[in-house]
Biopython code that builds the backbone (N, CA, C, O; Angstrom):
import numpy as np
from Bio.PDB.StructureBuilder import StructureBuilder

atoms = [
    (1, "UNK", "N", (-0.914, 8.983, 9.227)),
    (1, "UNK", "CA", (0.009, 7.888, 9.325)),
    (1, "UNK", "C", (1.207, 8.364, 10.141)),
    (1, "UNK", "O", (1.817, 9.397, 9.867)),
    (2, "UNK", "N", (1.515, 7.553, 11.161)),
    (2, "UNK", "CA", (2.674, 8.113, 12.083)),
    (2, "UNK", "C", (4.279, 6.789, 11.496)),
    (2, "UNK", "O", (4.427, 5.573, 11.623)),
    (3, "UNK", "N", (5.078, 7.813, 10.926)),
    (3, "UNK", "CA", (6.149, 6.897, 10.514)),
    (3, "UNK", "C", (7.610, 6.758, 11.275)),
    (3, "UNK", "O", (8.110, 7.815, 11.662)),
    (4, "UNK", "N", (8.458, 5.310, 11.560)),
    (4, "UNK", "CA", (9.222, 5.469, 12.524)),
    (4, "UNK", "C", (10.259, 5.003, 11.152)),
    (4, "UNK", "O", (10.112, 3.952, 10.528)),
    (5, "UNK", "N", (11.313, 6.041, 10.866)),
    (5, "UNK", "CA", (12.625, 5.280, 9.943)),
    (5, "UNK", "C", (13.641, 4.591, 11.018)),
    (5, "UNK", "O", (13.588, 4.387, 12.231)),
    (6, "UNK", "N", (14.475, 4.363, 10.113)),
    (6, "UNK", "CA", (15.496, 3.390, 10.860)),
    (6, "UNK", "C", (14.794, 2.374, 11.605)),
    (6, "UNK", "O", (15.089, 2.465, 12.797)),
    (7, "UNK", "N", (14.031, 1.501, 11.382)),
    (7, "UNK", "CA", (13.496, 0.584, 12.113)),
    (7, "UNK", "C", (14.507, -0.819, 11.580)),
    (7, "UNK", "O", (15.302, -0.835, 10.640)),
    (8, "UNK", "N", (14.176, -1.877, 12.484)),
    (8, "UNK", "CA", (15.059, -2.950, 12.366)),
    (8, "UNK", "C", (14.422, -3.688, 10.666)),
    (8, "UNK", "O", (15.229, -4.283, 9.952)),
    (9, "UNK", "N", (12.923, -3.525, 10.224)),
    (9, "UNK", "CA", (12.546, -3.947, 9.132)),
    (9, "UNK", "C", (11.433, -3.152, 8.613)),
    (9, "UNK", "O", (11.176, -2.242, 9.401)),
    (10, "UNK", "N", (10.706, -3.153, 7.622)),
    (10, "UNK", "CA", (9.365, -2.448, 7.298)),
    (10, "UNK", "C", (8.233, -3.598, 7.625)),
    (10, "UNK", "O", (8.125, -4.818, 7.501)),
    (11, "UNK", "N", (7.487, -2.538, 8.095)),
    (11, "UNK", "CA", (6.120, -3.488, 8.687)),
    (11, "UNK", "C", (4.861, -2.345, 9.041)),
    (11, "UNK", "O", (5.124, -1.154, 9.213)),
    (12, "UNK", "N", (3.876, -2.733, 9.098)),
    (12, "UNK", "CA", (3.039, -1.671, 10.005)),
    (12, "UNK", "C", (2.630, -2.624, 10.982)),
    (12, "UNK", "O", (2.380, -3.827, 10.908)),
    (13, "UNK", "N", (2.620, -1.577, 12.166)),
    (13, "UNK", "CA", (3.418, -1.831, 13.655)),
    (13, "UNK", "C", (2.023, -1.277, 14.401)),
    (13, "UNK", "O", (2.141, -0.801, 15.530)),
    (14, "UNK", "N", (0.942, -1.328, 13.885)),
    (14, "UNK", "CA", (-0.164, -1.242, 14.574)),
    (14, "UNK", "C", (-0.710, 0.428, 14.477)),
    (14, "UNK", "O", (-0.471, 1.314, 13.656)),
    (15, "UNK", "N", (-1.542, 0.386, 15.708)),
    (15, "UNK", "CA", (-2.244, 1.508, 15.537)),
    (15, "UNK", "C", (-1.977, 2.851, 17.105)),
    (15, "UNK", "O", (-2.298, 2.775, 18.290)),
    (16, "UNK", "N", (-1.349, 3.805, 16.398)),
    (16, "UNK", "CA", (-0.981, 4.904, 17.312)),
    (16, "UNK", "C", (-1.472, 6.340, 17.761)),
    (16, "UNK", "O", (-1.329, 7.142, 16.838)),
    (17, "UNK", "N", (-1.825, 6.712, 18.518)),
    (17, "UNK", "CA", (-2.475, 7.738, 18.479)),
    (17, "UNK", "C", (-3.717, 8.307, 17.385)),
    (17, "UNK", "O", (-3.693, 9.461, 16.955)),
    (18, "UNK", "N", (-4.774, 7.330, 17.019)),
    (18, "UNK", "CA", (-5.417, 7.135, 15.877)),
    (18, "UNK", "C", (-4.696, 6.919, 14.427)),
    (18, "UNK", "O", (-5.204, 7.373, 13.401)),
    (19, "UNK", "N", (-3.713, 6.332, 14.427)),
    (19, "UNK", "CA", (-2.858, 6.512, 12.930)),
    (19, "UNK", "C", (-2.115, 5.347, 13.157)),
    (19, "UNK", "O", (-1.529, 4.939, 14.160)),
    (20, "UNK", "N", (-2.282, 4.804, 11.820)),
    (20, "UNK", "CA", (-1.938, 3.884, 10.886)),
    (20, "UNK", "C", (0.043, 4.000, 11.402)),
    (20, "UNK", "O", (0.709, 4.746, 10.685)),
    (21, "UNK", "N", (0.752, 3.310, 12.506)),
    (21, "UNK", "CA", (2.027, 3.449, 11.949)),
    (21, "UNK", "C", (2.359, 2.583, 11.691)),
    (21, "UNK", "O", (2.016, 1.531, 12.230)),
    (22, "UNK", "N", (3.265, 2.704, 10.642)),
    (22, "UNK", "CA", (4.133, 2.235, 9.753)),
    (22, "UNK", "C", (6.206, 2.504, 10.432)),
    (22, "UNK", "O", (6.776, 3.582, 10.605)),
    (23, "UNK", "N", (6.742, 1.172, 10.627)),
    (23, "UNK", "CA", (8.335, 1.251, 10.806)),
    (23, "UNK", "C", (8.689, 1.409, 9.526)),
    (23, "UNK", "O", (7.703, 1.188, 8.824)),
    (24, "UNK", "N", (9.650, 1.691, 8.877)),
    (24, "UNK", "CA", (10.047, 1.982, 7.751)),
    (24, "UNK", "C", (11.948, 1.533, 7.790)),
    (24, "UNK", "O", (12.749, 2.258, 8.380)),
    (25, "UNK", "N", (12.269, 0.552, 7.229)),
    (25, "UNK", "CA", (14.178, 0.333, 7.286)),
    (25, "UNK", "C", (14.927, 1.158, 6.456)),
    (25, "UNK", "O", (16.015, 0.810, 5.997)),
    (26, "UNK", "N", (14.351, 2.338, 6.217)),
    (26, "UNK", "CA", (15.249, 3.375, 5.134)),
    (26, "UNK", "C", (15.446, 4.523, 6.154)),
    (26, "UNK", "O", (14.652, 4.632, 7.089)),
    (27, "UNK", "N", (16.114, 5.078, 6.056)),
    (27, "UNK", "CA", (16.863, 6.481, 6.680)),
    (27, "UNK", "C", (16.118, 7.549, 6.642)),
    (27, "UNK", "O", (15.074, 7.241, 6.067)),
    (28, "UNK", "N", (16.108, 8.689, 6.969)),
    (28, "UNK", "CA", (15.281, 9.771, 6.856)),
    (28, "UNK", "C", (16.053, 10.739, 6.454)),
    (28, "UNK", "O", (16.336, 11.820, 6.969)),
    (29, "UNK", "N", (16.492, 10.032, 5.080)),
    (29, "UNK", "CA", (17.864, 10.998, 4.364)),
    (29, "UNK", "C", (17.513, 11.139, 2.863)),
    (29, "UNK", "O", (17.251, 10.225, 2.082)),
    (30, "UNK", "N", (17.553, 12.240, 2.660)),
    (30, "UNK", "CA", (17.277, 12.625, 1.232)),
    (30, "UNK", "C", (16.109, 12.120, 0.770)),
    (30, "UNK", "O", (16.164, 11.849, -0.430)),
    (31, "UNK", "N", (14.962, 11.873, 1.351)),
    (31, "UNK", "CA", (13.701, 11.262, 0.709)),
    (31, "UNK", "C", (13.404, 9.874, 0.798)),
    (31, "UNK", "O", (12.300, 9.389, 0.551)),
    (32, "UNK", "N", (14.439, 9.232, 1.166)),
    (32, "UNK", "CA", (14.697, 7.834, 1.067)),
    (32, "UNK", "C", (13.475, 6.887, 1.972)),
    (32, "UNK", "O", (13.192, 5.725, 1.679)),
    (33, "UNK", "N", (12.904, 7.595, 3.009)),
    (33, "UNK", "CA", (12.063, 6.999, 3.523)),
    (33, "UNK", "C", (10.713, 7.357, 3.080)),
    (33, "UNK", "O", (9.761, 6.639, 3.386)),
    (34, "UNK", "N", (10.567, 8.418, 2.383)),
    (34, "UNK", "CA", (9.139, 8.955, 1.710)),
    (34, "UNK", "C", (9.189, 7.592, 0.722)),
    (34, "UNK", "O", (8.358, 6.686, 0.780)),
    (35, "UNK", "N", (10.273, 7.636, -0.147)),
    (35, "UNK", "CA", (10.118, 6.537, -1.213)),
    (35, "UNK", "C", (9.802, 5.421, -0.596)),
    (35, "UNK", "O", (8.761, 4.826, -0.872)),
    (36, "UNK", "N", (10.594, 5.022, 0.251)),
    (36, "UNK", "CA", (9.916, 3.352, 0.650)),
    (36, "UNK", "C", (8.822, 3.409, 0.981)),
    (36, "UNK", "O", (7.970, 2.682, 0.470)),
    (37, "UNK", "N", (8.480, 4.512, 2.168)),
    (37, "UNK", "CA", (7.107, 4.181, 2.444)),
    (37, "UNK", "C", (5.728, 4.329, 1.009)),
    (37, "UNK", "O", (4.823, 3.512, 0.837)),
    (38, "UNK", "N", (5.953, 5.492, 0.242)),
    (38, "UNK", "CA", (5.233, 5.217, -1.033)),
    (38, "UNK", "C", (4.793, 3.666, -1.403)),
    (38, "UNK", "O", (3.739, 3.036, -1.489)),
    (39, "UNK", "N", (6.539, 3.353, -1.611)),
    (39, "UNK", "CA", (6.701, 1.829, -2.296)),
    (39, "UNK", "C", (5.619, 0.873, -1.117)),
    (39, "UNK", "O", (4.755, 0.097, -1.527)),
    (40, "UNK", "N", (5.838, 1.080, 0.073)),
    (40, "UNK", "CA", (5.614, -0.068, 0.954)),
    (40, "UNK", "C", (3.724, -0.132, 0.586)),
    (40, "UNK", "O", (3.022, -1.065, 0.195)),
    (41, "UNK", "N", (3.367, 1.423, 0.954)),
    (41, "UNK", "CA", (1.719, 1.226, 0.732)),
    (41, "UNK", "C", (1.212, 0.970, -0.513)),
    (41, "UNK", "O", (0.085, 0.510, -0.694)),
    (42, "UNK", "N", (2.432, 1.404, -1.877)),
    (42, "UNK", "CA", (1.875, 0.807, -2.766)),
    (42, "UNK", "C", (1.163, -0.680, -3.230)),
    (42, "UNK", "O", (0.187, -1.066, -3.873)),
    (43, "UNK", "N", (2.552, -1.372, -2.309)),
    (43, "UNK", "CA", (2.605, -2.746, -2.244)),
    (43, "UNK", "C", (1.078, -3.481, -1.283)),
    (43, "UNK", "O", (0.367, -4.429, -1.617)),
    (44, "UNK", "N", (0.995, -2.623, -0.075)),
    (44, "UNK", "CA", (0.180, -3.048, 0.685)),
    (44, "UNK", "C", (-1.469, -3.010, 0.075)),
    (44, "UNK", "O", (-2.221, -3.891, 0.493)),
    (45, "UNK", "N", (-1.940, -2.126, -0.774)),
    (45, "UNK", "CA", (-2.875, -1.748, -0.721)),
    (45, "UNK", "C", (-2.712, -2.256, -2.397)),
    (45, "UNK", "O", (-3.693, -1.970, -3.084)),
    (46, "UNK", "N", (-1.861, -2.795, -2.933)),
    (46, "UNK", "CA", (-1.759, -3.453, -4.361)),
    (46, "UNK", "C", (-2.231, -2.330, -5.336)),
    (46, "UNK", "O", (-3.366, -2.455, -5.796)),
    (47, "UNK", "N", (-1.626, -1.448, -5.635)),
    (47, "UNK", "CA", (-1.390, -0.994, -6.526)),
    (47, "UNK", "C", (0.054, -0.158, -7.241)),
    (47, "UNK", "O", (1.244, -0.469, -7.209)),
    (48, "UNK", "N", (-0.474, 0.704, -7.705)),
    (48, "UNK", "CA", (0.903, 1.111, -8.516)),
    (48, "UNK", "C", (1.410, 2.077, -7.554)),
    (48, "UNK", "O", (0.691, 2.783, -6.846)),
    (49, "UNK", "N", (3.016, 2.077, -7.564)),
    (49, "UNK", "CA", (3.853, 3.475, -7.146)),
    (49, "UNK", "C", (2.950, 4.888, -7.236)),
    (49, "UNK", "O", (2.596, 5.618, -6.310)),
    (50, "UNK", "N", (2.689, 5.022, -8.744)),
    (50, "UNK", "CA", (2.069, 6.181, -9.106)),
    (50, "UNK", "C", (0.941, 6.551, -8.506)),
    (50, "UNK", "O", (0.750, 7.756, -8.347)),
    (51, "UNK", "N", (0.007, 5.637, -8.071)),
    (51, "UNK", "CA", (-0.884, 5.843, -7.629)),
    (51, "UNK", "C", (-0.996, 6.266, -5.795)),
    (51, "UNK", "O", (-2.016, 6.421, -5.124)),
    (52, "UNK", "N", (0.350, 6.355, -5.400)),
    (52, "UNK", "CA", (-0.075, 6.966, -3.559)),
    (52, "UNK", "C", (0.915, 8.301, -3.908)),
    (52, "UNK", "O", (1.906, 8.470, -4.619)),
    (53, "UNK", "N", (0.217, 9.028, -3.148)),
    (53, "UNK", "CA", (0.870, 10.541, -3.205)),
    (53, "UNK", "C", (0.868, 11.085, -1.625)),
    (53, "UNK", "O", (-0.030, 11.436, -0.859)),
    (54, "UNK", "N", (2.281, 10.984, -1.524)),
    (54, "UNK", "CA", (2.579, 11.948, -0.329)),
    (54, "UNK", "C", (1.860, 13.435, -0.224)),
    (54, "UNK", "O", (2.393, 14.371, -0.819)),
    (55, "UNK", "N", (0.603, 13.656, 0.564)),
    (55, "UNK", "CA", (-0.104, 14.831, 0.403)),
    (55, "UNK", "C", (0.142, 15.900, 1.544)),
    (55, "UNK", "O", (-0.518, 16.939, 1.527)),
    (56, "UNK", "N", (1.241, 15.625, 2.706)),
    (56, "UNK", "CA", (1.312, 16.277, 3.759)),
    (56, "UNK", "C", (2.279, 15.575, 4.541)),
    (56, "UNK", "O", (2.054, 14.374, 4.691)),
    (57, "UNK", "N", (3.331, 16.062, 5.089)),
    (57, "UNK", "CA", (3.980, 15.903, 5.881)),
    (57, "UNK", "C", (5.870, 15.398, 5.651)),
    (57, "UNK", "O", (6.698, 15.088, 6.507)),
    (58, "UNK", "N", (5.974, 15.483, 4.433)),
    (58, "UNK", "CA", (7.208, 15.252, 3.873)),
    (58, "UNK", "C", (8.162, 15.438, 4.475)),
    (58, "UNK", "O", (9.118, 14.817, 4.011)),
    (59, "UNK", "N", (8.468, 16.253, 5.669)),
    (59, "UNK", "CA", (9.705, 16.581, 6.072)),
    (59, "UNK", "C", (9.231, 16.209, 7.890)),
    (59, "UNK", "O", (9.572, 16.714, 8.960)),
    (60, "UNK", "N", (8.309, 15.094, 7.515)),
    (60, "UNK", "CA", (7.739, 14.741, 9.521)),
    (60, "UNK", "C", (7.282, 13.529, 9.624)),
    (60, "UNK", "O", (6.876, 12.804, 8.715)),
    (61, "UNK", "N", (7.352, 13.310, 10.751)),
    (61, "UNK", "CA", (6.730, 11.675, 10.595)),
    (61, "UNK", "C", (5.314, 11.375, 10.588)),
    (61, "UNK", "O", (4.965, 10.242, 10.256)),
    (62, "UNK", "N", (4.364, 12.334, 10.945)),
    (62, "UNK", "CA", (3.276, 12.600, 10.513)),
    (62, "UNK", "C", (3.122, 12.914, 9.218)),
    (62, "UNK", "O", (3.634, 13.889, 8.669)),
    (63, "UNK", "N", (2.305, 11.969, 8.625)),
    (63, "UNK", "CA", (1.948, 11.911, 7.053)),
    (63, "UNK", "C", (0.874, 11.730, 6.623)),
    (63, "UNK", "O", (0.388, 10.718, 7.128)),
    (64, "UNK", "N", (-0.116, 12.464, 5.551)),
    (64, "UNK", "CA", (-0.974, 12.114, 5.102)),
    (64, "UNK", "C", (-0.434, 11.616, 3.602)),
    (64, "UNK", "O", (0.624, 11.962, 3.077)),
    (65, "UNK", "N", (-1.407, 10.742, 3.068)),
    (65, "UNK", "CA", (-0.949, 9.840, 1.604)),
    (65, "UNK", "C", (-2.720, 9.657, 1.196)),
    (65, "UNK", "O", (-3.693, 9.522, 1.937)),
    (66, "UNK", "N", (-2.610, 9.720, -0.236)),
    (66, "UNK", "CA", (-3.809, 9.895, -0.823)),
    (66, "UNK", "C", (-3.366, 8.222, -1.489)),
    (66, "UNK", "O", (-2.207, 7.974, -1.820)),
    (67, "UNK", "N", (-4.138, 7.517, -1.565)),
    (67, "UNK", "CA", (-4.290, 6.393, -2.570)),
    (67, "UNK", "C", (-5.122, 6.253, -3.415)),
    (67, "UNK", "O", (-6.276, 5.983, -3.083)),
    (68, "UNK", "N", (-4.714, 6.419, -4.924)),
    (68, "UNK", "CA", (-6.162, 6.264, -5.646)),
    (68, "UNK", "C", (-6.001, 5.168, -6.272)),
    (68, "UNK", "O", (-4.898, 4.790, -6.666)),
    (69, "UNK", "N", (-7.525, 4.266, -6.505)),
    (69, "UNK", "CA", (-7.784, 3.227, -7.103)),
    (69, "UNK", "C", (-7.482, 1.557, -6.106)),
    (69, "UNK", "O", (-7.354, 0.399, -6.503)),
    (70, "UNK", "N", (-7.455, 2.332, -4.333)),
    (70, "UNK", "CA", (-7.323, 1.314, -3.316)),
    (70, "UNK", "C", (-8.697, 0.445, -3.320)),
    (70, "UNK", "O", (-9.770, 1.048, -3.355)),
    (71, "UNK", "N", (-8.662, -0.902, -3.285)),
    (71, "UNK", "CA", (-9.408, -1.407, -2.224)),
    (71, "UNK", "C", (-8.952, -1.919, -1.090)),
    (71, "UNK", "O", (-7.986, -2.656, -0.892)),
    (72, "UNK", "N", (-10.206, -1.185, 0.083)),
    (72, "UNK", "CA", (-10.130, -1.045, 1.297)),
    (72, "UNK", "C", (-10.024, -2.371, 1.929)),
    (72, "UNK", "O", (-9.431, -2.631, 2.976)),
    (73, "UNK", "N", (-10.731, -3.250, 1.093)),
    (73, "UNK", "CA", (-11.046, -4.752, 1.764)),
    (73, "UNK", "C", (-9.676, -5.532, 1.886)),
    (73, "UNK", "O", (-9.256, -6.394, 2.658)),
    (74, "UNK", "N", (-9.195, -4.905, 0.866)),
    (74, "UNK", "CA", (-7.929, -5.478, 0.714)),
    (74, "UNK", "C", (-6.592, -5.129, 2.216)),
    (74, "UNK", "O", (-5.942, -6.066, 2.680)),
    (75, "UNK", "N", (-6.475, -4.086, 2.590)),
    (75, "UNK", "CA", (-6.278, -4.355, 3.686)),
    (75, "UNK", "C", (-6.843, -5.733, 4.994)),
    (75, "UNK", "O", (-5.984, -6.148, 5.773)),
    (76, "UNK", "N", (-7.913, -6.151, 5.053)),
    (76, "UNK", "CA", (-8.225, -6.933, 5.889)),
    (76, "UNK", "C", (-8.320, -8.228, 5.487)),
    (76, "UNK", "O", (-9.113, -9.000, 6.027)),
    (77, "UNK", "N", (-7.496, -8.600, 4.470)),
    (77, "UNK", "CA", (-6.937, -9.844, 4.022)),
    (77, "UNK", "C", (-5.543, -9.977, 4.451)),
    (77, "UNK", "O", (-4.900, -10.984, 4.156)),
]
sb = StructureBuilder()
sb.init_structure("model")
sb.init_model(0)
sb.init_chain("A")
sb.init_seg("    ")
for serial, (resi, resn, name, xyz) in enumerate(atoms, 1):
    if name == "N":
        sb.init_residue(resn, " ", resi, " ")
    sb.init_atom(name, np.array(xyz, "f"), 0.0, 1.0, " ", f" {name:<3s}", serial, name[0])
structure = sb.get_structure()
């Protein structure tokens, strides 16, 4: 997942260099954009906070995120 903070809103903004990016409207200050984006795919992929885990890339805009208990289909609704 390639992530851009400070964007004018949160959205995913298509597809980049094979990866999922995601704009993100939170800062890249103190975690603040790890959390939204958590929050945002939680939301997207309908499930819980708890359930996406930042697995790589915490301090970059390259990110891997594990989701458990996603359905996939659910994206293409």
């Amino acid at each position: 997942m390639l992530v851009v903070p400070r964007a004018s809103r949160t959205r995913v903004a298509g597809i980049q260099e094979g990866r999922l990016k995601v704009q993100l409207a939170a800062p890249p200050v103190d975690g603040e954009a790890n959390a939204a984006l958590v929050e945002f795919v939680a939301e997207l992929f309908g499930v819980r906070r708890s359930a996406v885990t930042l697995v790589a890339g915490a301090a970059s805009r390259r990110k891997r995120l594990r989701v458990a208990g996603a359905d996939p289909a659910r994206l293409t609704t």
